[in-house]
N, C-alpha and C positions, 0 to 999 in steps of 0.2 A: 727322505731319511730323517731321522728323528736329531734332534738338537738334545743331551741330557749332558750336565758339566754339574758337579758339586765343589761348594770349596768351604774348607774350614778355616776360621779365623779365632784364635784365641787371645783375648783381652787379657795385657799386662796386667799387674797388678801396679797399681798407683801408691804414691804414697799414705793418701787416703786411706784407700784398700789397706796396704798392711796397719797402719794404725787401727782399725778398726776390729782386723784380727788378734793386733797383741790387744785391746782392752777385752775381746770375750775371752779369751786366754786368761787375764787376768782377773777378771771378773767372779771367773770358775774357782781358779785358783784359792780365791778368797771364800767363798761359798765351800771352797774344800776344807780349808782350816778350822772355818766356824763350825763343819758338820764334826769334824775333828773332836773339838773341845766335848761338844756331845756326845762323842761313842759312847763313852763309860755310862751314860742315862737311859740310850735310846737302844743304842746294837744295831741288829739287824736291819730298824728300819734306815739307821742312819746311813748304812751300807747299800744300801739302796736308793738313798736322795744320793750318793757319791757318786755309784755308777750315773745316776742317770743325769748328774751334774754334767759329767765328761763329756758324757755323749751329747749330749746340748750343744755344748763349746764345739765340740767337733764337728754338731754335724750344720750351726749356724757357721764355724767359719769356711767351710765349706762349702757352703750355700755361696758366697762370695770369688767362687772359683766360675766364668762365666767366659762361653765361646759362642759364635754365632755363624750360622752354615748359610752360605748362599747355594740355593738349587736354581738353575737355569734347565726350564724343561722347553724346549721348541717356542720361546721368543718369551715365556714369562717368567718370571723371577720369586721366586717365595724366599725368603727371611726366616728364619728360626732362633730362637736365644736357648741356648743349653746353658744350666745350671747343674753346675756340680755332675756332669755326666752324668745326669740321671733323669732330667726334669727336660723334656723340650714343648716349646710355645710357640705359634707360629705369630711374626709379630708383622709382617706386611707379607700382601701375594701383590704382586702387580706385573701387565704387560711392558713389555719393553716400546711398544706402539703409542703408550702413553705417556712417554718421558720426553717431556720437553724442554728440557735444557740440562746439559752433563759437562760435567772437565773436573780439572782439578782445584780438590777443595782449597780456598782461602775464605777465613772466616769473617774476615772484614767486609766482603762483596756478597754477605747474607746478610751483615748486620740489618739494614733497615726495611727489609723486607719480610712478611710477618707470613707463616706458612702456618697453615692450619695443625701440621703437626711435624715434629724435626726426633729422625732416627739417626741414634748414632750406632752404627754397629759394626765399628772396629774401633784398632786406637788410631784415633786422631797423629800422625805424619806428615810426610812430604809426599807418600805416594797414595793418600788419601782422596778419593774422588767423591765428588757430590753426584747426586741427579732429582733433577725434581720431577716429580710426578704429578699427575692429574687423578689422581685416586678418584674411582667411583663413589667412593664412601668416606671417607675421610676430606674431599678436596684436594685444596695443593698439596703436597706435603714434599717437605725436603729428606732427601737419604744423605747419609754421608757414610761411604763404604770402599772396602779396599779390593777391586777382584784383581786376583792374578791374571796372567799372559793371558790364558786358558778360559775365565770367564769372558774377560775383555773381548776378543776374539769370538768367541759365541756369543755374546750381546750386539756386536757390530751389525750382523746381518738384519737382525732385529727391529734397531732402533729407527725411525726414521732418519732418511739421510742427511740435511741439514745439523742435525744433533750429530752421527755417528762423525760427519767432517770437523762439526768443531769439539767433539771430546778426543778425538782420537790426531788431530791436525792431518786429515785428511787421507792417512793411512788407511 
């Protein structure tokens, strides 16, 4: 019988995040005023750099709107990054037969350890979990990801057993 569990995960926005949306906001805004003063010279076409002002602003801060789907199909794992509901990337595939060591994330106990490449894809919590990988192509690389009950549970069968006893304590 076939193993197939999807789960979406959508990334808060951070303080960062929003600061970065009020300056295109604001940025627009200002680029609206100055087309402004211009009407009376230019017209139409200035009615035209306005709309497509807008839409700029709109549709860069929106571009800042970002979720990430883990697909678990029968023991392997693919990653996806959605932008703006509308853009998806696939940003790691990997076996679960390749994961060699899982639990829960603390970021102090990766500090000194150097991984060829570190995916974050969820928000960083309490019920955030790492796993590292032996990527074919990439090398080590560290995940840091959050599955529900649901993934959890479908990646269990998967994982090797050693790893499934200590991410899951033995469950």
């Amino acid at each position: 019988m076939d193993t197939f569990y999807e789960q979406l995960v959508t990334i808060k926005n951070t303080g960062k995040n929003l600061a970065l949306k009020v300056l295109i906001w604001f940025v627009a805004i200002l680029i609206l005023i100055v087309l402004t003063l211009l009407m009376g010279s230019f017209g139409t076409i200035v009615l035209l750099l306005m709309a497509g002002d807008i839409y700029l602003a709109w549709f860069l801060s929106n571009k800042l709107n970002i979720e990430y789907e883990y697909i678990l199909t029968n023991g392997e794992i693919d990653i996806d990054r959605i932008t703006a509901k509308r853009k998806r990337k696939r940003m790691l595939n990997f076996k679960c037969a390749d994961v060699e060591r899982m639990g829960k994330y603390n970021p102090a106990e990766h500090a000194n350890i150097s991984y060829s490449k570190t995916y974050f894809v969820c928000n960083v919590d309490e019920n955030s979990m790492f796993a590292v990988v032996r990527h074919k192509d990439q090398g080590l690389v560290l995940v840091i990801f959050s599955p529900n009950d649901k993934t959890s549970e479908g990646m269990k069968k998967y994982l090797p057993r050693q790893v499934s006893r200590d991410a899951f304590n033995g469950n």
